[in-house]
Structure formats: structure tokens, C-alpha cells
N, C-alpha and C positions, 0 to 999 in steps of 0.2 A: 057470239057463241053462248049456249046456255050454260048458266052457273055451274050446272052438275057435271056437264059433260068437261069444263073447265076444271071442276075437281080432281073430278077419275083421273084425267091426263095427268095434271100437276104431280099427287098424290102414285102414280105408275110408277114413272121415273122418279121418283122419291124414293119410293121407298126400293126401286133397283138399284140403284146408286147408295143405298144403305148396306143394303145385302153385300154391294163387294165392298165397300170400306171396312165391314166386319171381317169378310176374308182374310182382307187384307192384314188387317191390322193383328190378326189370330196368326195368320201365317209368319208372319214376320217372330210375334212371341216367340212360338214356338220355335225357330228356328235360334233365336236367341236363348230359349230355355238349355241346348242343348251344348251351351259355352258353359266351361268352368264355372262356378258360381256357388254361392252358399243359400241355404236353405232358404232366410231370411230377404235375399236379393232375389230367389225366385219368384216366393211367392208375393213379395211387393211388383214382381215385374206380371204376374197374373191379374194386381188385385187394380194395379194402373190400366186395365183392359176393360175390367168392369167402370174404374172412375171416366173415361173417356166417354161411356155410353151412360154415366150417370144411372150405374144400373146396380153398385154395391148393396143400397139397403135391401131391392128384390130377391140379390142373388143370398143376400146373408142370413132372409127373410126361410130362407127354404134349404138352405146348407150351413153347418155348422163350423167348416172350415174352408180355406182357400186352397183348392188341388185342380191341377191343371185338366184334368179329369172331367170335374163337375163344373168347369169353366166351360170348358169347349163344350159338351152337355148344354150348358145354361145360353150361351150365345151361340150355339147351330142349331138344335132339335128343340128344343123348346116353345113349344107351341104359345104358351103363354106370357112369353118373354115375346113383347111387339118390338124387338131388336133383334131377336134371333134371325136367322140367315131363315130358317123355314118361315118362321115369321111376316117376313119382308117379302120373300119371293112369293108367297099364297095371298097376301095383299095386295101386291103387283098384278099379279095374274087378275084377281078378283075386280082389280079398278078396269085394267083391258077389256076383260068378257061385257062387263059394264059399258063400251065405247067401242066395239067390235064395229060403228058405224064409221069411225071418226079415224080409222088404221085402217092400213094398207092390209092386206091378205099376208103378207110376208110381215109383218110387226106380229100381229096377232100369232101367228104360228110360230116364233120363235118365244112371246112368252108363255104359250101355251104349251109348246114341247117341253119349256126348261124348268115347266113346275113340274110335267109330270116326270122326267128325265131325275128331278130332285126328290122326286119320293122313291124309286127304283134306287138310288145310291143310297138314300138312307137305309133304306129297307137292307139293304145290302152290308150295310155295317161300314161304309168307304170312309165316313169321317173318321171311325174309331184304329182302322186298319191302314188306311194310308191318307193322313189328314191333309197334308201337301199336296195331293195330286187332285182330295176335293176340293180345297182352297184356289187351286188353279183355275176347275172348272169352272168354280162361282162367277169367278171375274172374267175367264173367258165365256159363259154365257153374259155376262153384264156389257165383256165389251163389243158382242155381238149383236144385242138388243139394239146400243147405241151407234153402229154403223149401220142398222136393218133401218132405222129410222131416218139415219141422216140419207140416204142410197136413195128409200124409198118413199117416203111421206114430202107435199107439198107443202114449201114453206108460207107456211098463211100461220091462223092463231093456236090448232091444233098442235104444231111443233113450236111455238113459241113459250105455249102453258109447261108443255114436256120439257125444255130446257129448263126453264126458272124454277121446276120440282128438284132438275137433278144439278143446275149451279147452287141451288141455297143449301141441299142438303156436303154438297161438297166442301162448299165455305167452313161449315158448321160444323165438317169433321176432321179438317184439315187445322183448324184454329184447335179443336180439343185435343188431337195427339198433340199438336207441337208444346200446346198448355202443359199436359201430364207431362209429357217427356223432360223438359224445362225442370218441372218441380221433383224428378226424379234422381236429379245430377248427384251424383256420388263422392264420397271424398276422398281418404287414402286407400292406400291396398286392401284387396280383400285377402277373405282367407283361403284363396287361391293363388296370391303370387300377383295378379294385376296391379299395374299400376293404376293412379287414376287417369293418366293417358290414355291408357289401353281400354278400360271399362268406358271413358267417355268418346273415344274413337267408333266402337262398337256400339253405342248407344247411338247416338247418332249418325252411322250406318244405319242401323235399324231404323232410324226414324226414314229417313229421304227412303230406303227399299219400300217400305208402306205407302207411300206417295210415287213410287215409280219415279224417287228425284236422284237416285244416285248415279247414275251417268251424267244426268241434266248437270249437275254440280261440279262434278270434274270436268265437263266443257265448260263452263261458265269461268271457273276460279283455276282450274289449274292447280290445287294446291291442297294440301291438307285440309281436314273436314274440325271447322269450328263453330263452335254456340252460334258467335252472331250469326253467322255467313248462312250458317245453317237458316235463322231465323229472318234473313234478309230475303234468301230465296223462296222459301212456304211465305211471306208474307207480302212484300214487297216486287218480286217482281214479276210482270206478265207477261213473259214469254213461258212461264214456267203453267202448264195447263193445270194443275190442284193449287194452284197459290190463291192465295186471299184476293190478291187483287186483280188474276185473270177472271177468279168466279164472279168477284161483285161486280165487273166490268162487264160480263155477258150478263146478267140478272139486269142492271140500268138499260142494258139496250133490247131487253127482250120485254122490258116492262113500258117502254120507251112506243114498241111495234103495237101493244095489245092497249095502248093507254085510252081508257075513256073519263068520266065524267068528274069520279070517284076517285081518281086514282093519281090527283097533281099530286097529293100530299106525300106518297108513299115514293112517287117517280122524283122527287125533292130529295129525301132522304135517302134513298139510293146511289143517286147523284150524289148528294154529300160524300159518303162514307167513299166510294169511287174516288172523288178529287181527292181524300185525305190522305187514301193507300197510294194513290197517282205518285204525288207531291212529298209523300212521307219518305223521312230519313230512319233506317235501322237504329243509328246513334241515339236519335230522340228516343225511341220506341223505348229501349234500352234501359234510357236515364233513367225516363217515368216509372220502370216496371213492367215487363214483359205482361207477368200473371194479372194482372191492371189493366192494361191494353185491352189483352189478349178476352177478360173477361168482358169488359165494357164491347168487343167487336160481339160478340155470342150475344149479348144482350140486344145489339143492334138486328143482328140477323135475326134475331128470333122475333123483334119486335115487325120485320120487313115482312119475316112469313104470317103473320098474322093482320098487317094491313092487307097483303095482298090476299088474303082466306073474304076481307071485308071487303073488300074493293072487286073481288072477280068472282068467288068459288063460295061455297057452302058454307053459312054461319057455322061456329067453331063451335061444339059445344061445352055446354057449360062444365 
């Protein structure tokens, strides 16, 4: 397959798969904004939105306060924010039009209706007037791009590039909420009346709802919702479809499908980090340092998207 045409794909379901993890992870805020809470616990739980997408000095670059307002503003409409939901979804579309040869008739018309379907809602004011119901539609266009393609594209190297765009970017945002979340953890009561019980119950609610893990968890454990457990299931285990170790698990074997000449080195270290999540204990994780881990994993993945940009897809520019 040629480089470019390798890119586009990758690059598609990249940055789809961006688009609803922002959804998501807005949705969820919000929903959490509208617990008990003081001033100071909001706007740290807005500015944890920006740190996730590593997006605070842009956003602080251009707004002089943290308001939930010019939040949702800055990571939905924002053209110039390459994390914004318009953002992502107009780069999507942009890589598809690009590979119209390489997609089914039905791929292509679902991310070409859901760009233009995304300017008609905005146009419309739907994020500002009912944020919920466009946060839905994000991810329900997301998770209908991603059944139009498994339905209807042959599995050869064209769906194998599109997978490895949308497990790496998965890994990579699944490892930074659970980071921020982690580093968020609260102490005594606020000035609400919660306990810290209560405030960390709800916190991590909110965390597994952003991953679609809170059912998953209460099958799994059966039992009240805690740090580790919490931090066992997003990382460690692989029945769990956004865990660390289901995404690095498809990535190894989708890198495994497209491997040529260039590319032991990067199908090695994939491998690695794969055996390490396999084999790894919560407890150790723990001992070492969550935010340690958690950091040195981001580091790996980011180093993995960049052998594979050298190894398959478009020199990276400078």
C-alpha cells in the first residue's frame, strides 16, 4: 500500500476516535458540573479537561479565565484547536475525500454526511442549547463510522492501517483521563457537605461513564467502585474494550498483519509493552507510582505512533 494512502487511513480513524473521546470526556464533565460542588472543585474539574488533551497553555493563550463556557467553545468549535470536535471531524472527513478509492461507498458517505450533519448543528447553536444530546450524537456518529467499516470494508491492509490510527489514539486517551483523574483525588468534605466517600465515589463514576466502563465494572467486581480496581480494569484488563491492554493488544496484531522490512523494530516494542500489560500486576503498578507508570506508558505510545509514521506513512514533519 502506498505511504500516503496509508496515512489518510491511519490519520481518519485517528482523529474519529478523537472526536468522541472529547465527547465523551465533555459529556461526562458536564454532567458532573452539575453535582454540589464549590467554585474552586469546578473549575479544577474543567481545567482537568483541558490537561487531558494537554491543551491548557492554548486555551489560557486566548481566555483569561477557566469557565465552562469558553471550555466547551474551545474543545467543540474551535477551528484552531486540532482537538476540537469540529477540528477532528473536518480532518477526518479531509483524510477520507483523500482515499475515496481505498472505502467502500458506505464508509465514505457516512463520514461525509457526519461533517456536513456537524456544521448544520453547530450552525444551529445544538452544542450551546442542548450539549447532551450533541455529545451523543458525536459518539453515536463515531460508533457508526466504526461498525460501517467493520460491516463493510475487506479485511486486507486498508482496515488494518484504520484500526492501528484508532487503537493508538485510544490507548493514549484512556491512560491520560485515568492520569488526570488519579491526580485529582480529593480530601476531606467540601463545602457542600460530601464526604470524601462521596466526592471519590462520584469521581470515579465519572471516570469508567467516559470509557463506557461502568456496567463493565459492576460485572467484573460486583462491589463498590475503588482507585485500584478502578485502575486494574482501564489498564490491565482485556476483556475491557478501552483498556490499555485490549488497545495495545490490537495495535501488536494489526502491526504484526501490515509488517514489512522496516518495521521488526517497532512490531518488538509493541510486543513488549503488550507482554508487560499481559503479565502485569495492579499492586506493582501501584507501588512504583501510578502517575510514573502511567507517564512512561504515553511515552511509549507516542514513541510507537511515530515509528509507525517512519516505518509505513508520511515523514512526520519537522
Amino acid at each position: 500500500m502506498l505511504s500516503r494512502t496509508a496515512d489518510n487511513l491511519f490519520w481518519m480513524c485517528r482523529y474519529t476516535e478523537r472526536a468522541e473521546n472529547t465527547a465523551r470526556m465533555l459529556d461526562v464533565n458536564l454532567q458532573m458540573s452539575l453535582l454540589p460542588q464549590d467554585t474552586q472543585m469546578r473549575q479544577g474539574s474543567w481545567l482537568g479537561v483541558l490537561r487531558i488533551s494537554e491543551l491548557q497553555g492554548p486555551y489560557q493563550a486566548r481566555h483569561a479565565a477557566i469557565s465552562p463556557q469558553d471550555v466547551l467553545h474551545f474543545m467543540v468549535r474551535d477551528p484552531d484547536n486540532p482537538s476540537s470536535i469540529y477540528a477532528c471531524m473536518r480532518a477526518a472527513r479531509e483524510n477520507a475525500r483523500a482515499v475515496r478509492g481505498s472505502l467502500t461507498t458506505e464508509v465514505w458517505e457516512t463520514y461525509n454526511t457526519t461533517w456536513l450533519e456537524l456544521q448544520k448543528l453547530l450552525n444551529a447553536g445544538l452544542p450551546e442549547r442542548n450539549p447532551g444530546e450533541f455529545f451523543e450524537w458525536v459518539k453515536f456518529r463515531s460508533h457508526l463510522a466504526r461498525g460501517v467499516t467493520i460491516g463493510t470494508m475487506l479485511e486486507d491492509e486498508a482496515l488494518y492501517f484504520m484500526r492501528l490510527g484508532m487503537h493508538l489514539e485510544r490507548a493514549d486517551n484512556t491512560a491520560r483521563m485515568l492520569d488526570v483523574k488519579f491526580h485529582e483525588r480529593g480530601g476531606a468534605a467540601d463545602a457542600w457537605g460530601q464526604t470524601a466517600e462521596q466526592s471519590e465515589f462520584y469521581r470515579w463514576s465519572a471516570l469508567l461513564s467516559s470509557v463506557s466502563g461502568l456496567e463493565i465494572y459492576r460485572k467484573v467486581y460486583r462491589d463498590v467502585i475503588t482507585p485500584d480496581r478502578v485502575a486494574e480494569l482501564l489498564i490491565l484488563h482485556g476483556d475491557m474494550p478501552r483498556s490499555l491492554l485490549a488497545s495495545i493488544r490490537a495495535v501488536a496484531g494489526d502491526l504484526a498483519r501490515v509488517s514489512n522490512r522496516r518495521s521488526r523494530e517497532t512490531e518488538r516494542r509493541a510486543g513488549m509493552l503488550w507482554a508487560q500489560l499481559q503479565y502485569g500486576r495492579v499492586e506493582d503498578i501501584l507501588a512504583g507510582g501510578l502517575h510514573r507508570y502511567l507517564e512512561h506508558f504515553l511515552d511509549r505510545v507516542n514513541d510507537l505512533g511515530n515509528r509507525i509514521s517512519q516505518d509505513f506513512l508520511l515523514p512526520l514533519s519537522a
